[in-house]
BAFI-3210 file (N, C-alpha, C; in Angstrom, 3 decimals, decimal comma, padded with zeros to 6 digits):
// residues 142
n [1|2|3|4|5|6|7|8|9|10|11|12|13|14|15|16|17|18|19|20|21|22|23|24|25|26|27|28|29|30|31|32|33|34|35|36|37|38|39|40|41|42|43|44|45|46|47|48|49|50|51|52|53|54|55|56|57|58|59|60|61|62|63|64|65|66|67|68|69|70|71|72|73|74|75|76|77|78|79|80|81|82|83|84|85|86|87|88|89|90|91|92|93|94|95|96|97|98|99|100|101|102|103|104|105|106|107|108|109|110|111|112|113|114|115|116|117|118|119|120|121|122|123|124|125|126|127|128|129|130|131|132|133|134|135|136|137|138|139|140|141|142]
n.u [-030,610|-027,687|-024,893|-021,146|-018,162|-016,049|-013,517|-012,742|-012,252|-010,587|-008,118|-007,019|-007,197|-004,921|-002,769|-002,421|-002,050|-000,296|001,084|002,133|003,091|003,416|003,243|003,427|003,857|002,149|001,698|000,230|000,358|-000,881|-001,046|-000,841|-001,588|-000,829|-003,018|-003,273|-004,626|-005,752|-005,207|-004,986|-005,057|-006,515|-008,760|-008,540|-009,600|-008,954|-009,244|-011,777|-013,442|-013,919|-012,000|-009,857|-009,939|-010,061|-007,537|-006,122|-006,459|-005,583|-002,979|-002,635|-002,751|-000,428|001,347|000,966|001,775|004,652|005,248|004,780|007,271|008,679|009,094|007,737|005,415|002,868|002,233|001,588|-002,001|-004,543|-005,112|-002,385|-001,549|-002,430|-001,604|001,429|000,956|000,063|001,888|004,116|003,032|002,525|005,065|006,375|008,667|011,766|012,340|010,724|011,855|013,917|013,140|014,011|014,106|011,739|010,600|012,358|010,914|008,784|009,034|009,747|008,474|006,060|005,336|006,164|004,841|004,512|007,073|007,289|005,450|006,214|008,602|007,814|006,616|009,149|009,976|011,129|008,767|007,266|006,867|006,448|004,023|002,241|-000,295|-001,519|000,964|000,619|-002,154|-002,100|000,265|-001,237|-003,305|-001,343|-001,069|-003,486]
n.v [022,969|022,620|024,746|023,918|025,240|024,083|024,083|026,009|024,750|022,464|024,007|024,641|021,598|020,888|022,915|022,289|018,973|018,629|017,195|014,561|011,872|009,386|005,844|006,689|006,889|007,999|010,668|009,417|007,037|005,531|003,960|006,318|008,469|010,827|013,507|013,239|010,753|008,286|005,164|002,825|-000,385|-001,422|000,492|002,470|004,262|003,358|002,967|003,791|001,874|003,115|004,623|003,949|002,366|004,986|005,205|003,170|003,834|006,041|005,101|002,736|005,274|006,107|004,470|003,334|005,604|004,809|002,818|003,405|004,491|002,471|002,606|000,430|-000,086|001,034|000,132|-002,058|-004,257|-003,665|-006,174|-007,341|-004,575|-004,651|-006,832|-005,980|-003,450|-004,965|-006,588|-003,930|-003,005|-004,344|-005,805|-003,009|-000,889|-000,837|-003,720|-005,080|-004,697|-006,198|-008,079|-009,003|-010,686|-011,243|-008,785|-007,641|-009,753|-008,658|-006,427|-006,518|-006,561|-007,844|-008,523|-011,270|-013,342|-015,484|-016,351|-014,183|-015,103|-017,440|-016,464|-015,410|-017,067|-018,540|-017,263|-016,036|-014,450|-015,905|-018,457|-017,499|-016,733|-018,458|-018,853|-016,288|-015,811|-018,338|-016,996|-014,726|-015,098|-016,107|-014,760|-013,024|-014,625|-015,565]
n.w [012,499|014,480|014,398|014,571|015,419|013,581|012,371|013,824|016,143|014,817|014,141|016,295|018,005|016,648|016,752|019,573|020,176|017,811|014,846|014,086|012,049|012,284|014,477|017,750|021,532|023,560|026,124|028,225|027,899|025,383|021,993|019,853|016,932|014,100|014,845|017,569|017,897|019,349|019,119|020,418|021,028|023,203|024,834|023,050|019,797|017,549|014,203|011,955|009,559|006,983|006,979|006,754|004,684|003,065|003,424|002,060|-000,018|-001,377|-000,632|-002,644|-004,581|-004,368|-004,398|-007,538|-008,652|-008,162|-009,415|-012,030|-013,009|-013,917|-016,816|-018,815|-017,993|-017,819|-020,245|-019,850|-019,739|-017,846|-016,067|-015,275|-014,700|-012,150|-010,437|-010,694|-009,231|-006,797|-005,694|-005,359|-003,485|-001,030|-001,137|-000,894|-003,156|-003,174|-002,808|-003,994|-006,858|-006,892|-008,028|-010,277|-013,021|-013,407|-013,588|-016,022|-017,810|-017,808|-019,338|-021,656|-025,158|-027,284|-022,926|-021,471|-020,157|-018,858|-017,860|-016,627|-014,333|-013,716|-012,288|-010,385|-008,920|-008,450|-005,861|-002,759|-001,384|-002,647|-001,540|001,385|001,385|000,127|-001,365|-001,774|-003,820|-005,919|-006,501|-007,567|-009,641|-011,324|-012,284|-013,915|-015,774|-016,428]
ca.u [-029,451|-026,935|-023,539|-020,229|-016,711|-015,644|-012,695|-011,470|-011,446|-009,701|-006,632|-006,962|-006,350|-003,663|-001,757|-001,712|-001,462|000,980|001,133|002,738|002,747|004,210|002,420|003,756|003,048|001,585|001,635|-001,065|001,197|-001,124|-000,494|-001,407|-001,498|-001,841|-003,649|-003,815|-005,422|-006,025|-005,480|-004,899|-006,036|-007,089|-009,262|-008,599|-010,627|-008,733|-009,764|-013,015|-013,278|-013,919|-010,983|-008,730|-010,223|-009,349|-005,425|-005,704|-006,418|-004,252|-001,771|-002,651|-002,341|000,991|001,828|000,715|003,410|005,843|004,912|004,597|008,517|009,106|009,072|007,014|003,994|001,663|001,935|000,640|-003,090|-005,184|-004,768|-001,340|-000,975|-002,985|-000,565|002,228|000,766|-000,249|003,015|004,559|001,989|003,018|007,022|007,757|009,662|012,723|011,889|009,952|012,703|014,864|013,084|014,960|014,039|010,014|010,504|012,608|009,615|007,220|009,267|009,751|007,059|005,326|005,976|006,622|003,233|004,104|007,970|006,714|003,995|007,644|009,487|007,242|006,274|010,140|010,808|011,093|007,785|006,100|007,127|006,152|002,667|002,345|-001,493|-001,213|001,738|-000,887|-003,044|-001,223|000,569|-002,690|-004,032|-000,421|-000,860|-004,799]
ca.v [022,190|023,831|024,531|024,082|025,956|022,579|024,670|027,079|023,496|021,989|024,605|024,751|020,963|021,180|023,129|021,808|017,763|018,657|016,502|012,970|010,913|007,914|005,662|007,051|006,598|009,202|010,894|008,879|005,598|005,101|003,914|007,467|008,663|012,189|015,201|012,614|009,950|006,864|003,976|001,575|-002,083|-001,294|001,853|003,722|004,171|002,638|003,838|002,965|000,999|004,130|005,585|002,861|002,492|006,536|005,192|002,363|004,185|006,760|004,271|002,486|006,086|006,456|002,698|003,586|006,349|004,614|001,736|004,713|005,052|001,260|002,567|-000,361|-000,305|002,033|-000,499|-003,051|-004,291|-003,565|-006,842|-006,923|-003,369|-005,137|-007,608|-005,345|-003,149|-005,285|-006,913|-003,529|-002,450|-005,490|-005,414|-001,785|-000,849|-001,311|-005,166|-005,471|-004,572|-007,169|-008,843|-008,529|-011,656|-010,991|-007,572|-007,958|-010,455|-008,010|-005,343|-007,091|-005,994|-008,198|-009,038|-012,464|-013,403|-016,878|-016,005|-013,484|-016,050|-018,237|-016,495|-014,791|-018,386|-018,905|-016,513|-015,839|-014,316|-017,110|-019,184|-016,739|-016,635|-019,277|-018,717|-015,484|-016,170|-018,178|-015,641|-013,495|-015,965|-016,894|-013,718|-012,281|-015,199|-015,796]
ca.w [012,879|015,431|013,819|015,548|015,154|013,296|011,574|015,105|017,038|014,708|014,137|017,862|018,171|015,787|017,729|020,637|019,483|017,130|014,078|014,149|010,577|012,814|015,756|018,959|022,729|023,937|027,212|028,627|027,382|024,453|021,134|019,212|015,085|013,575|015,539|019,096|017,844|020,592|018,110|021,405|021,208|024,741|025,331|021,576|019,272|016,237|012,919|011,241|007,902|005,990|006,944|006,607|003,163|002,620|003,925|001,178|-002,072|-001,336|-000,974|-003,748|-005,355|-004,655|-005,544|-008,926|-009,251|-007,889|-010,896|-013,532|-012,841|-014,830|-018,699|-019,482|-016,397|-018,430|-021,363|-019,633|-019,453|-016,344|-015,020|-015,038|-013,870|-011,210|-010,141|-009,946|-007,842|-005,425|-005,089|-004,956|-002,530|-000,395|-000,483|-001,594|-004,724|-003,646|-002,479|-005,497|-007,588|-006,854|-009,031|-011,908|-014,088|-013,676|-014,388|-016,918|-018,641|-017,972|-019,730|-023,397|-025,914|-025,509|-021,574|-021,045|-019,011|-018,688|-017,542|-015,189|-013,389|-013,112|-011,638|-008,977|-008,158|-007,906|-005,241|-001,100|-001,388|-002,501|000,170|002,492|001,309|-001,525|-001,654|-002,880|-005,076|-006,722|-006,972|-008,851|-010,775|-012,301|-013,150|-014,483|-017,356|-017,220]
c.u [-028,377|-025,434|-022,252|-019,206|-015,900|-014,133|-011,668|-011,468|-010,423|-008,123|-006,321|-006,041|-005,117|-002,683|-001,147|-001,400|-000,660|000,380|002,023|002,162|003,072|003,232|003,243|002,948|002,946|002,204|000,990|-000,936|-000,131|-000,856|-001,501|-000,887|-002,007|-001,960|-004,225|-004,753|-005,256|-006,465|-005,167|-005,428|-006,774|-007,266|-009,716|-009,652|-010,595|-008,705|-010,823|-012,826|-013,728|-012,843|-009,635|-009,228|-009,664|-007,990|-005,008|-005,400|-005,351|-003,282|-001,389|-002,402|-000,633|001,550|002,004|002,284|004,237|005,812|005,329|006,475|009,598|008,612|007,774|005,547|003,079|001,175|000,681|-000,858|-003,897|-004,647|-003,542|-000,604|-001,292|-001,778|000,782|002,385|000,260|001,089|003,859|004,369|002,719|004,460|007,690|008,540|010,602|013,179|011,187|010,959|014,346|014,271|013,122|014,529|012,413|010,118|010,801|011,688|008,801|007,573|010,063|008,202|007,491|005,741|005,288|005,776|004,411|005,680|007,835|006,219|005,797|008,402|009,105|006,873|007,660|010,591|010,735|009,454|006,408|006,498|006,274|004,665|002,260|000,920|-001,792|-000,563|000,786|-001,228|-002,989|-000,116|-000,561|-003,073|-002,646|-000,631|-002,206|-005,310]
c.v [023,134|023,311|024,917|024,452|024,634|023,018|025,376|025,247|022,792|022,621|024,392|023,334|020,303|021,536|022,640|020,267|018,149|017,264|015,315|011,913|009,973|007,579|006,072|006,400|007,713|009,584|010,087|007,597|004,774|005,108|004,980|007,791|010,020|012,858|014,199|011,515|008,430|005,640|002,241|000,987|-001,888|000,585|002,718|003,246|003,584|003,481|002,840|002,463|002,039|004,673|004,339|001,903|003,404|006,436|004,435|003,201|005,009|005,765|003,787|003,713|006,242|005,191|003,073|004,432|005,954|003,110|001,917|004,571|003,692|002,188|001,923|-000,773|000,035|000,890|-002,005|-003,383|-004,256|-004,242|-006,952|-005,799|-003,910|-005,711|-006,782|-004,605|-003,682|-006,000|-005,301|-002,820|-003,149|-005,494|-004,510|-001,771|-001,176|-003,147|-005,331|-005,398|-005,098|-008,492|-009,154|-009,397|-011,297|-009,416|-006,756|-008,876|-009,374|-006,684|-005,668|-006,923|-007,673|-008,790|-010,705|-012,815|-014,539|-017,085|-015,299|-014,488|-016,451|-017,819|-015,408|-016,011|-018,918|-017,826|-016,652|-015,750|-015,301|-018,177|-018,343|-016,898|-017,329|-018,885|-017,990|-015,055|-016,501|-017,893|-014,661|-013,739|-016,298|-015,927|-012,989|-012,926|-015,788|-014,287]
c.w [013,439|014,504|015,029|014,403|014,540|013,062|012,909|015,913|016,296|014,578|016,169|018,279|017,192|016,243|019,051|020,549|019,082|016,179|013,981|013,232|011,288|013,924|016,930|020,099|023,269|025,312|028,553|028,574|026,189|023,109|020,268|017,751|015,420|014,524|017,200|018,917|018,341|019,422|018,768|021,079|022,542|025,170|024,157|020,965|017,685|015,092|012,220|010,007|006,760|005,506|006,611|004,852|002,418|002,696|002,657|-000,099|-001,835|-001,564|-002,345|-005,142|-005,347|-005,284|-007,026|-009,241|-009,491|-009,313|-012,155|-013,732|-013,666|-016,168|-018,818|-018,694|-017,378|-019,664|-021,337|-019,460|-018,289|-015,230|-014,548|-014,037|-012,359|-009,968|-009,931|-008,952|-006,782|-004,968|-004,958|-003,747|-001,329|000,204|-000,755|-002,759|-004,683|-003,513|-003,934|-007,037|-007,700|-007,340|-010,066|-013,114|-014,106|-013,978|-015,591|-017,957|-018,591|-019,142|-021,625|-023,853|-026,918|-024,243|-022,092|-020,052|-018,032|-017,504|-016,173|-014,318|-012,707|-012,060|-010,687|-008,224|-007,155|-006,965|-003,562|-001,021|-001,660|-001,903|001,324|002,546|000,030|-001,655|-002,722|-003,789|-005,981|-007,358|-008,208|-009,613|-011,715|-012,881|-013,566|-015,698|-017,645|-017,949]
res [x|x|x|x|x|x|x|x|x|x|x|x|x|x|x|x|x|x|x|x|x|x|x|x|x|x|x|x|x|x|x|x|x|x|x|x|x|x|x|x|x|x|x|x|x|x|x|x|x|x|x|x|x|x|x|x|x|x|x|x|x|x|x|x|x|x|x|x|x|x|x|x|x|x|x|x|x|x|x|x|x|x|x|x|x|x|x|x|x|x|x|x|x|x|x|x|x|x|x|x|x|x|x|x|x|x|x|x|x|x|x|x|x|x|x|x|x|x|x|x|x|x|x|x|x|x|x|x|x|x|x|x|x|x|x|x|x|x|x|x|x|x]
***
């Protein structure tokens, strides 16, 4: 099996891309990520479902942290932890933390399931997307 310089091309295109955490338009007027990467609807190459799997957990790793940073997160049971992070996943911490009365339920020993469900049902968000309100009303108090 023939081996390539995988390591000198990539410092190589490193340097000259340049690094960009944000989507840009390129030179070339495409919509570009990272080390030049052509993530156009028209022409690019996107990102595959591996990698946009590899973008999730991460995420979901940091979510977590940013969770860890409630006192009372860790206490909670899986599913639960569940449910918070996907709503904080969703609208960010500091959006998520304007929800003072469900977080407040969740943060009495014991949380307030049933309180919580309430008053994520009662909010903007579930309007926006009542489905998955729902969703995660049901499994905060099943």
């Amino acid at each position: 099996m023939r081996m390539y310089p995988i390591d000198e091309i990539a410092d190589a295109l490193k340097r000259e891309e340049g690094y960009v955490p944000h989507c840009y338009i390129c030179t070339a007027g495409a919509h570009t990520v990272g080390y030049g990467r052509n993530i156009d609807a028209d022409g690019g190459i996107g990102i595959s479902e591996d990698e946009a799997d590899h973008l999730l957990r991460n995420d979901i790793d940091r979510t977590i942290k940013e969770c860890q940073q409630w006192a009372w997160f860790d206490d909670l049971d899986p599913a639960r932890q569940s449910v918070v992070v996907q709503l904080c996943f969703q609208l960010g911490r500091p959006r998520l933390s304007q929800f003072k009365r469900m977080l407040a339920a969740l943060s009495q020993q014991p949380p307030d399931l049933i309180a919580a469900a309430n008053e994520l049902l009662d909010s903007q968000f579930a309007n926006q997307v009542p489905a998955r309100a729902a969703r995660l009303a049901e499994q905060m108090v099943s």
